[in-house]
C-alpha positions in Angstrom: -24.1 7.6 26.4 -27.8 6.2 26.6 -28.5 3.4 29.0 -28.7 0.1 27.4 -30.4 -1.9 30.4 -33.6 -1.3 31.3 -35.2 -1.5 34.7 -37.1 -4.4 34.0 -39.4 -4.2 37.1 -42.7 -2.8 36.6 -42.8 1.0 35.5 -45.1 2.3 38.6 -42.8 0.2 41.3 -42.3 1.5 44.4 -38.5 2.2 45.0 -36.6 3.3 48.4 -33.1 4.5 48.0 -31.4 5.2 51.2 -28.5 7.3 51.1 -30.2 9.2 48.2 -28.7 12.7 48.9 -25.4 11.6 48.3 -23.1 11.0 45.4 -24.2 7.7 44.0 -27.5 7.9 45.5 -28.6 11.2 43.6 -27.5 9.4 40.1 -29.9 6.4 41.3 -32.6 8.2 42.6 -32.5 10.4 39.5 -32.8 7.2 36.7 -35.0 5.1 39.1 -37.4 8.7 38.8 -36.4 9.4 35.1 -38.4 5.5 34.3 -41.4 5.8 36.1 -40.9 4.8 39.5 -42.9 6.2 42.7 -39.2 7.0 44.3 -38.7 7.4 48.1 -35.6 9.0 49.2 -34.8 8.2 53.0 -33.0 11.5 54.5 -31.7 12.2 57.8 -32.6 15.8 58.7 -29.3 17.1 58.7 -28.6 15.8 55.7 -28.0 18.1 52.5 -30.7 17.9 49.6 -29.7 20.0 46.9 -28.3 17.1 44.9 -32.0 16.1 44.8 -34.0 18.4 46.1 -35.2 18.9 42.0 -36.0 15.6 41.3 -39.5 14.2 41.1 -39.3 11.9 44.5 -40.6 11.4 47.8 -38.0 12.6 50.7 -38.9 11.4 54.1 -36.6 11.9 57.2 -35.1 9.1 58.8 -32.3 7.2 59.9 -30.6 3.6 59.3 -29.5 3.8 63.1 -32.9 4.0 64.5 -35.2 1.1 63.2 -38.6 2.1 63.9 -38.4 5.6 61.5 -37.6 2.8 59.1 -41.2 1.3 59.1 -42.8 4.1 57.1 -40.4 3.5 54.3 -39.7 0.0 53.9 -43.5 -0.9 54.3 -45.0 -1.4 50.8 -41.3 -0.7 49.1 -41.0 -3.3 45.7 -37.1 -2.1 45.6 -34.8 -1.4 48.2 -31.7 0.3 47.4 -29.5 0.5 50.3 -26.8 3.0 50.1 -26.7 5.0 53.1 -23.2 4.7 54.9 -20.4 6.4 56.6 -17.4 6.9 54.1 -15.2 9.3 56.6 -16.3 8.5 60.2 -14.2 10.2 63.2 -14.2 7.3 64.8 -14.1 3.4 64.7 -17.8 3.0 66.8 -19.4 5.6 63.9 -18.1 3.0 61.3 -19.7 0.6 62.5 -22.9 2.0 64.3 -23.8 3.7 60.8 -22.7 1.1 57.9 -22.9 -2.6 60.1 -25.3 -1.3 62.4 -28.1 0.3 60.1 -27.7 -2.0 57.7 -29.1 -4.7 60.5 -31.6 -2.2 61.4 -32.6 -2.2 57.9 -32.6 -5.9 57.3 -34.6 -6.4 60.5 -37.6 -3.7 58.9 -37.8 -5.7 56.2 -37.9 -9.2 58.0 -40.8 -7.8 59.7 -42.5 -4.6 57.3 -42.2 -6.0 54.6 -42.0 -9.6 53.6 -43.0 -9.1 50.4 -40.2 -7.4 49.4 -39.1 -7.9 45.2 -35.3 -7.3 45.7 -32.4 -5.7 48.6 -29.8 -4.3 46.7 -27.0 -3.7 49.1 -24.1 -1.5 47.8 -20.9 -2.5 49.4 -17.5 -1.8 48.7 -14.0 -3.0 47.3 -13.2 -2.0 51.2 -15.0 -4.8 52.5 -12.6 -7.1 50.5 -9.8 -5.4 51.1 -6.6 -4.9 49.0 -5.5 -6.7 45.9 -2.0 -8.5 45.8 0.5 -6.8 43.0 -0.2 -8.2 39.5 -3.6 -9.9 40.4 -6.8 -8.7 40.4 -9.2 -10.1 43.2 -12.6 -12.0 42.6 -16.0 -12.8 44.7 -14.6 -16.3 46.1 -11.6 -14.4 47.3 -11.3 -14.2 50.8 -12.2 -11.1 52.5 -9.2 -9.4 54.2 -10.4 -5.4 55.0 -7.8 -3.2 55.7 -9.4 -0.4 57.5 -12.3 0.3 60.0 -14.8 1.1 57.2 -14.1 -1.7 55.3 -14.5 -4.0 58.3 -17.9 -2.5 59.1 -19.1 -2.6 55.2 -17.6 -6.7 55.7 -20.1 -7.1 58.9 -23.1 -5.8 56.8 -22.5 -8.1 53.5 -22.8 -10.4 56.5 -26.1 -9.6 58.1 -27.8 -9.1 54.3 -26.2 -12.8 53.5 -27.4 -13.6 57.1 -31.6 -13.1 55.9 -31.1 -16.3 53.3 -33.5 -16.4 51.1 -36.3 -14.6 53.2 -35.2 -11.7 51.8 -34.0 -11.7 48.0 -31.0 -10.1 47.7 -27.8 -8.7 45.9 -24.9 -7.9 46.8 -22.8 -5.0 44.7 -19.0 -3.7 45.4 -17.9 -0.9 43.3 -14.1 0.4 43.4 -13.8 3.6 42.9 -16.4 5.5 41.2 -16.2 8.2 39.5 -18.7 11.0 38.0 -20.2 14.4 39.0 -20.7 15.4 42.6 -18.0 12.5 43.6 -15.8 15.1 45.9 -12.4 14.1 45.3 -12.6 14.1 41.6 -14.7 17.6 41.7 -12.0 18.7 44.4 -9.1 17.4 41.6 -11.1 19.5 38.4 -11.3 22.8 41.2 -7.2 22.5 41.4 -6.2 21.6 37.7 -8.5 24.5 37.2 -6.0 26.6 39.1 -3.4 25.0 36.8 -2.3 22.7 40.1 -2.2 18.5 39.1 -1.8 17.2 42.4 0.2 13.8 42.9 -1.7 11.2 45.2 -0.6 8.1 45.7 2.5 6.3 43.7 2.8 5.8 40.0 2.6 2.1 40.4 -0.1 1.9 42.1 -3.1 0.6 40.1 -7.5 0.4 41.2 -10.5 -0.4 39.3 -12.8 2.2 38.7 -16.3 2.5 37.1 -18.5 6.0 35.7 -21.4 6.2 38.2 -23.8 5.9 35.0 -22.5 2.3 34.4 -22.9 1.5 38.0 -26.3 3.0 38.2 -27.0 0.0 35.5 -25.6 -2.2 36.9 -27.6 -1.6 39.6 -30.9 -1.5 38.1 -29.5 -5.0 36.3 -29.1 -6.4 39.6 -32.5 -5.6 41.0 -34.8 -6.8 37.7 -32.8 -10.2 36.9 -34.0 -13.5 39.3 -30.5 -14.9 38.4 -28.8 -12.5 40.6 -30.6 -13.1 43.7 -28.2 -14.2 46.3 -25.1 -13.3 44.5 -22.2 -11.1 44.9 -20.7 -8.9 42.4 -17.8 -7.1 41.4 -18.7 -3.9 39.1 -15.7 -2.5 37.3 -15.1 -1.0 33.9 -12.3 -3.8 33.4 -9.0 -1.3 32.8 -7.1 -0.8 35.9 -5.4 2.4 36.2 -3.3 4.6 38.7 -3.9 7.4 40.4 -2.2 9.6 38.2 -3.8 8.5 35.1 -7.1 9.8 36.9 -5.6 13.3 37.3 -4.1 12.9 33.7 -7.7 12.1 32.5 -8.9 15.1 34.4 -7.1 17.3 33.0 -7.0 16.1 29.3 -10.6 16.6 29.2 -10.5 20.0 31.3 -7.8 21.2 28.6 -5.3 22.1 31.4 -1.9 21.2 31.2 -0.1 23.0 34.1 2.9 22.2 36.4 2.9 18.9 38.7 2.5 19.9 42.4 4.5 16.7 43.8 3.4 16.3 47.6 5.6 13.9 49.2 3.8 11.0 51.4 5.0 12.2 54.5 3.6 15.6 54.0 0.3 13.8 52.9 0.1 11.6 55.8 0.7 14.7 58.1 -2.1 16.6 56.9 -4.0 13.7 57.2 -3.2 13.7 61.1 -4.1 17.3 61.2 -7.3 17.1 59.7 -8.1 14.4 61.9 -7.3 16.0 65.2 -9.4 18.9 63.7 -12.3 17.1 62.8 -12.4 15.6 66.6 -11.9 19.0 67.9 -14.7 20.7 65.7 -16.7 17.1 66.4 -16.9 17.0 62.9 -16.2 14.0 60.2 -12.6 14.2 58.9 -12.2 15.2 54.8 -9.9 12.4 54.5 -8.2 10.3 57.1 -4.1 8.6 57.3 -6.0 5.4 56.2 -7.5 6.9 52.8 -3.6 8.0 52.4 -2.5 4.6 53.2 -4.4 3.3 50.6 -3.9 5.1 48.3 0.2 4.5 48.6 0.1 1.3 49.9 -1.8 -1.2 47.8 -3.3 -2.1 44.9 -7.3 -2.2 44.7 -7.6 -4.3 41.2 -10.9 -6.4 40.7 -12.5 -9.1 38.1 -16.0 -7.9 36.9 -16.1 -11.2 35.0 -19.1 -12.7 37.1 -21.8 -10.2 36.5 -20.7 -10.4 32.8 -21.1 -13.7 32.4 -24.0 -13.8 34.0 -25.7 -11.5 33.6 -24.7 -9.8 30.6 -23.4 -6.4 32.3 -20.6 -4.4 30.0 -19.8 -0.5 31.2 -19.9 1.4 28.2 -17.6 4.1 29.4 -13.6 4.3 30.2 -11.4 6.5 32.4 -11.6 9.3 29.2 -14.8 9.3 28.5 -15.9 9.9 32.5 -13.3 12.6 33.0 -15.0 14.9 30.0 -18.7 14.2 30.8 -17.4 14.8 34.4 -15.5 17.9 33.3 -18.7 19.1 31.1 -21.1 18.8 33.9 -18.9 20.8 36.1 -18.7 23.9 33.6 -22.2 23.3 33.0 -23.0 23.8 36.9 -20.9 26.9 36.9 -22.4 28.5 34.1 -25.4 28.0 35.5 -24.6 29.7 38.6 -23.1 32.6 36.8 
């Protein structure tokens, strides 16, 4: 489906995406490129770049955690998109030194590289607010109650952005969970239907808001060329709750699979979970999923209200649960064909 928003900034702007190697950040850094835009992607030099390593932009090493490698890139930026975070940490101090601290670090740069700055668009998370009670979904004058470490640290640096007033113009965005190609757990779910496995996660009744990653792109670019969204806060959703298990059933509707469940009890879930933890801090590695993404997944609800940045600013996702999973599906056979 074409985008329907422009980017209504100039077309030679100068854009910084941090985080660009990474799920989201590749989509961005791909449409902010795809429009015009001088695009600089900030990279650590560990970091993987083939998600963008084709793309006509500007990669620079550096890191949110240490502010002066931050000058180069924030100095003469029009856009700042700041996505660049720790998902899976090993530990509570990474959470924070990565996604409260660098997000300070970046804020500071600005303050003092770049005072001219057009627009911070900081992408937060559903985390930050924390779960939904049963049967109601949540909205932006809700208070903030996180439930894990990462969602704490995303909290604390909504809190520093809010903290530069109106020095600094900027927005706020929390998607839920989005979904799309190169997002791993949904790539991880099309590798196993593909094997004719439909994994349970989760329970049945347990519902979250979702978005395509192309709808959040726009609303993302929305955010950064409309003056009326300059100090707000937004939920970005496609509006339909759904469960778990409806993903997977999405999945593989659109993959064409319809093979046995593979039920995996919570407890079995929640052990691996400990494993892979106690791995990961053997191996000094970052776990692939912790006993609080299992939590969440069982425990609560994650439902939000998107009705503020459609009434004011117009924003509509043009894309549900099916119509993700088979343009997810189709870029994941197109990938492998392409790699023989």
């Amino acid at each position: 489906m074409e985008n329907t928003i422009s980017f209504r900034a100039p077309r030679n702007s100068r854009c910084l995406v941090t985080g660009a190697n990474g799920f989201i950040g590749s989509h961005l850094a791909a449409t902010l490129a795809e429009a015009g835009n001088e695009v600089v992607c900030l990279v650590r030099s560990t970091s993987r770049r083939e998600t963008i390593s084709s793309l006509p932009v500007r990669l620079v090493e550096g890191d949110c955690r240490d502010r002066s490698s931050l000058r180069a890139v924030v100095s003469g930026a029009d856009y700042i998109f700041h996505l660049a975070g720790a998902i899976s940490a090993p530990d509570r101090e990474t959470y924070f030194a990565v996604n409260a601290g660098g997000t300070r670090n970046l804020v500071e740069a600005c303050l003092e590289w770049n005072p001219a700055l057009r627009r911070l668009v900081y992408v937060s998370s559903i985390a930050a607010v924390g779960p939904s009670p049963r049967g109601r979904s949540l909205n932006e004058a809700d208070e903030c109650r996180p439930v894990s470490d990462y969602g704490r640290s995303k909290l604390e640096a909504e809190q520093t952005v809010r903290g530069a007033g109106k020095t600094i113009p900027w927005v706020i965005v929390r998607p839920p969970n989005v979904l799309g190609p190169r997002q791993k757990e949904l790539e991880e779910s099309i590798g196993l239907l593909r094997l004719r496995i439909r994994p349970l996660v989760g329970r049945k009744s347990s519902r979250t808001s979702i978005i395509g990653v192309w709808d959040l792109v726009r609303a993302l670019l929305l955010v950064a060329g409309d003056d009326r969204a300059v100090g707000r806060t937004y939920f970005v959703t496609d509006g339909t709750p759904v469960s778990w298990r409806d993903i997977t059933a999405a999945v593989a509707r659109a993959a064409g699979v319809s093979g046995a469940y593979l039920p995996v009890p919570y407890p079995v879930q929640y052990a691996a979970a400990a494993a892979a933890e106690r791995i990961a801090r053997w191996r000094r590695r970052t776990p692939p999923f912790t006993r609080e993404h299992v939590a969440a997944a069982r425990k609560y609800d994650w439902v939000y209200d998107t009705g503020a940045i459609s009434s004011e600013l117009g924003f509509r996702s043009e894309m549900d649960l099916a119509g993700v999973a088979a343009r997810t599906v189709a870029a994941r056979l197109e990938r492998t064909h392409a790699h023989g």
